[in-house]
C-alpha positions in Angstrom: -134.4 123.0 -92.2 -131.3 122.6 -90.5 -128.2 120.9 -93.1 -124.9 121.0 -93.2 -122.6 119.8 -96.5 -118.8 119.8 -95.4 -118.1 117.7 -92.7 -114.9 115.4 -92.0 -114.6 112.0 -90.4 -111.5 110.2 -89.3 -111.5 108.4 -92.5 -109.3 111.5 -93.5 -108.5 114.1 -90.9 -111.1 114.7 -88.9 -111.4 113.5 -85.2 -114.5 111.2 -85.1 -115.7 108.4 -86.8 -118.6 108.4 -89.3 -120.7 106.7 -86.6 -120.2 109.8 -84.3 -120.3 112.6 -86.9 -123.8 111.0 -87.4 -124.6 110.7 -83.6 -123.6 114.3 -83.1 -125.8 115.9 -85.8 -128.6 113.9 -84.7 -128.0 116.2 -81.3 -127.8 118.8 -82.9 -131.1 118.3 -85.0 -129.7 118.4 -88.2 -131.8 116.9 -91.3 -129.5 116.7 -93.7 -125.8 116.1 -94.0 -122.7 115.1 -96.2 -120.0 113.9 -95.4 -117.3 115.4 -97.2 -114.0 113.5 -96.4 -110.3 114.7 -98.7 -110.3 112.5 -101.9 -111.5 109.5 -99.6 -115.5 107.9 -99.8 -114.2 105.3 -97.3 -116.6 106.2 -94.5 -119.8 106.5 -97.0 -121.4 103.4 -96.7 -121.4 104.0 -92.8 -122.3 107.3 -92.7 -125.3 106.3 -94.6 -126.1 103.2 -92.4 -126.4 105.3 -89.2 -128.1 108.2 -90.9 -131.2 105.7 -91.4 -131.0 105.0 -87.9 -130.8 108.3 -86.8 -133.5 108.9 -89.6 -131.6 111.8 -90.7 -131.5 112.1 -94.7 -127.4 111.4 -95.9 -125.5 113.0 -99.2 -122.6 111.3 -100.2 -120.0 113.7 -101.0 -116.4 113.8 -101.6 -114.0 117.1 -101.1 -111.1 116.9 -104.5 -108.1 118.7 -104.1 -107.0 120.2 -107.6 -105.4 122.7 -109.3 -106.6 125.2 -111.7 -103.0 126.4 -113.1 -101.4 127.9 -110.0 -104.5 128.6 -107.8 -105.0 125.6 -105.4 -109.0 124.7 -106.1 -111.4 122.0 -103.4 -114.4 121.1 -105.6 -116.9 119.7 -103.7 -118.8 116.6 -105.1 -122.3 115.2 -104.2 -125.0 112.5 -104.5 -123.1 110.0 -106.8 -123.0 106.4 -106.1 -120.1 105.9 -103.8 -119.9 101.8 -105.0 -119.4 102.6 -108.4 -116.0 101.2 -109.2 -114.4 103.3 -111.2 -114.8 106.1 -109.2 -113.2 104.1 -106.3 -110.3 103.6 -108.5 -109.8 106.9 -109.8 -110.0 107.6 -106.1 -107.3 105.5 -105.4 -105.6 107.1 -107.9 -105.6 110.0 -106.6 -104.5 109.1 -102.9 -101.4 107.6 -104.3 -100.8 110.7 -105.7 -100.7 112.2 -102.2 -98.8 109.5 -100.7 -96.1 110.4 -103.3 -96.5 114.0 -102.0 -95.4 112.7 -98.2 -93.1 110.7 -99.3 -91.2 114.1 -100.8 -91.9 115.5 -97.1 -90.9 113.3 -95.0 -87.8 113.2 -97.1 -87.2 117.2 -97.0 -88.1 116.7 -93.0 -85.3 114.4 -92.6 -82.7 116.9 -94.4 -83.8 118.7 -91.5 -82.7 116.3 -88.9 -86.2 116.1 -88.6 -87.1 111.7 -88.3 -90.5 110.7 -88.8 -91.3 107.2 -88.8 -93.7 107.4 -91.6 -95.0 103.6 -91.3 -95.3 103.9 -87.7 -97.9 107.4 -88.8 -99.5 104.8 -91.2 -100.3 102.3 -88.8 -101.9 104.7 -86.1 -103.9 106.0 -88.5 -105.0 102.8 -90.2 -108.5 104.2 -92.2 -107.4 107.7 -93.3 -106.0 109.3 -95.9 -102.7 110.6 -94.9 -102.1 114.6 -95.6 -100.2 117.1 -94.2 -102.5 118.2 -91.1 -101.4 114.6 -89.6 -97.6 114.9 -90.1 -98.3 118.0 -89.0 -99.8 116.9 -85.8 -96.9 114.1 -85.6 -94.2 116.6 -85.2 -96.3 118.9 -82.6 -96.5 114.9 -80.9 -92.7 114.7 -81.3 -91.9 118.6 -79.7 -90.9 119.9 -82.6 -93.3 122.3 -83.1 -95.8 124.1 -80.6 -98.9 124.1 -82.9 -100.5 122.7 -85.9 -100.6 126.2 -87.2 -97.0 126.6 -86.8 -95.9 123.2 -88.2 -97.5 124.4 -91.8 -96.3 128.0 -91.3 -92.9 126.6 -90.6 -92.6 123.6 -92.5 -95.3 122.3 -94.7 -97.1 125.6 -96.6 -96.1 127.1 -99.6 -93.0 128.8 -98.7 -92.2 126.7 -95.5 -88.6 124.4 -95.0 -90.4 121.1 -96.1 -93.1 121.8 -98.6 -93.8 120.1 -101.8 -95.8 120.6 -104.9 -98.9 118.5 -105.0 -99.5 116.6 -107.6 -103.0 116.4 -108.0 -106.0 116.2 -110.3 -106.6 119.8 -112.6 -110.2 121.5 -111.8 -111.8 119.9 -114.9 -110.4 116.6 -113.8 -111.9 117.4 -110.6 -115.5 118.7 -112.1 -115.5 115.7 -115.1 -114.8 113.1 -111.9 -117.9 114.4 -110.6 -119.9 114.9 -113.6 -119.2 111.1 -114.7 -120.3 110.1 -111.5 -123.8 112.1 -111.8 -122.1 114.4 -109.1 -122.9 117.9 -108.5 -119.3 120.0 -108.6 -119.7 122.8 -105.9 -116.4 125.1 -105.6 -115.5 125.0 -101.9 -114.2 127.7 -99.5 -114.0 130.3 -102.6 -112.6 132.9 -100.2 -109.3 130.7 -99.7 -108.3 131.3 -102.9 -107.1 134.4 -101.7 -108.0 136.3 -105.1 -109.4 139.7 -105.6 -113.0 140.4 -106.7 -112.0 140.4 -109.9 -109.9 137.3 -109.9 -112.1 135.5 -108.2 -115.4 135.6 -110.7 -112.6 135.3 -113.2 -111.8 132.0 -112.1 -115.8 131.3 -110.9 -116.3 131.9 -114.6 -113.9 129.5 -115.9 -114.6 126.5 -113.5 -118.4 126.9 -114.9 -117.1 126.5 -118.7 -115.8 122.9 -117.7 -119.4 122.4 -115.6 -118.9 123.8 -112.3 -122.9 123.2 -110.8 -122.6 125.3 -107.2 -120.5 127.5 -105.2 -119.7 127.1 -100.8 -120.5 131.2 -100.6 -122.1 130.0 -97.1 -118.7 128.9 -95.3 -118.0 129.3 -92.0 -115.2 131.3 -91.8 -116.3 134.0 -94.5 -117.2 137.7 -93.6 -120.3 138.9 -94.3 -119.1 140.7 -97.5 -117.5 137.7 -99.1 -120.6 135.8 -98.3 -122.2 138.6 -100.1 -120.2 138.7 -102.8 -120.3 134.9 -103.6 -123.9 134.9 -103.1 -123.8 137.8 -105.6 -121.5 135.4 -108.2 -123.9 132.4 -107.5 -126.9 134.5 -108.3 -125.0 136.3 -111.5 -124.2 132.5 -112.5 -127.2 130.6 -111.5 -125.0 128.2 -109.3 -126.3 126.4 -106.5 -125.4 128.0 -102.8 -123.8 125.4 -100.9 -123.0 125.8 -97.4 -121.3 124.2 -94.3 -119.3 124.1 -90.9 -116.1 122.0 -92.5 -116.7 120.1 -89.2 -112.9 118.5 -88.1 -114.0 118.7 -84.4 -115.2 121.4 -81.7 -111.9 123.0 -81.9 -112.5 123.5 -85.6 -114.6 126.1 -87.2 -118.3 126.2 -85.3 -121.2 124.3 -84.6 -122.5 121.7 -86.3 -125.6 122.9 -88.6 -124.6 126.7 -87.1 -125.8 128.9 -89.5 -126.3 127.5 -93.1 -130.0 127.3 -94.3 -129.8 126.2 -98.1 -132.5 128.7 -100.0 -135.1 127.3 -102.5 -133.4 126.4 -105.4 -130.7 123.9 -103.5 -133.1 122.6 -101.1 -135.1 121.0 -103.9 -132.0 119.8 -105.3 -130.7 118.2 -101.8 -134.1 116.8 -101.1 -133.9 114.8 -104.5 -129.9 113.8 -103.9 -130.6 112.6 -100.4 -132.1 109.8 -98.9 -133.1 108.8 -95.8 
């Protein structure tokens, strides 16, 4: 069965609407999908809508940036009822917290004789959830930088002209958010912690304590042994192995659906999350 759990719609930074992430796995023969959009469920409702009419099965899903001390976390959270108040406000919550963040870098970017009309960036991005990858892609607009890449390397990473703490949920915020919610809390991207081995199932180990349900060890960008190794923690741990393309558009990551097939165990779970 072809499936893939980490896409990204325009309701946060990805290129294409909900509508056409849904279109485009349908060409791609996907069955079934989540959309996955940064600490935004905006584009749900849609996403589900055209998935009946494209009569592929939907998982709501949300991607929560956190912290677990130091060590920047994404938990991954799926099948919970995206109309369920609370939730929406605690997401709200959250998104304030990162409009605070650009606030503090547009601020630090204009010390730099750097002006960014930050209303004008609101406006033209109307239904999203503004982060850094679309200041970013402002000041590569403006000339000031020659890449993405090189706008967060320069400017906006740890270490770069501009940057800023984020202040955002803790893991176990993160994991209790989705819990709450009925949610299954999957640990995204492990490999971009950057930790060793041994930090790294460290930190796996902890995450599971304050009910950490699945692990991404099938993401597109990890080598074979890092795959191996997080299938190895997953099996260790009896997490679920979740897996995707992190879809933002072609010129991100691979094909839609490329190469994750979700083994037993999650694909019973999926196929009682999703619906068509």
């Amino acid at each position: 069965m072809k499936v893939d759990l980490h896409l990204h719609s325009n309701c946060s930074d990805g290129e294409y609407s909900p509508e056409e992430i849904v279109k485009k796995c349908a060409q791609y023969g996907l069955e079934i999908i989540s959309l996955t959009d940064h600490d935004s469920i905006n584009g749900i409702a849609t996403f589900k809508e055209q998935g009946k009419i494209y009569n592929i099965k939907t998982l709501p899903g949300v991607e929560l940036s956190a912290f677990e001390g130091a060590t920047e976390t994404h938990i991954l959270a799926y099948g919970f009822d995206y109309t369920n108040p609370s939730l929406n406000n605690k997401l709200k919550d959250v998104q304030q917290l990162r409009e605070m963040r650009n606030l503090k870098i547009i601020e630090k970017l204009k010390a730099l004789n750097i002006i960014i009309d930050y209303k004008q960036l609101k406006q033209k991005h109307k239904s999203k959830v503004i982060g850094r990858s679309h200041i970013a892609q402002n000041m590569v607009n403006m000339g000031i930088t020659s890449s993405v890449p090189h706008a967060f390397e320069t400017y906006l990473s740890v270490g770069g002209l501009a940057y800023v703490n984020s202040q955002r949920l803790t893991a176990e915020e993160a994991i209790n958010l989705a819990l709450t919610h009925n949610a299954i809390p999957v640990l995204a991207h492990p490999a971009k912690l950057s930790l060793s081995s041994f930090e790294s199932e460290k930190i796996v180990k902890k995450l599971i304590d304050m009910g950490l349900k699945g692990i991404e060890a099938e993401y597109f960008s990890h080598t074979k042994p890092e795959r191996d190794f997080f299938n190895f923690l997953a099996n260790k741990y009896n997490l679920y192995v979740f897996g995707g393309s992190d879809f933002h558009s072609e010129s991100y990551g691979i094909g839609l659906g490329a190469f994750y097939t979700p083994n037993n165990e999650t694909m019973q779970l999926l196929n009682s999350l999703a619906e068509k």
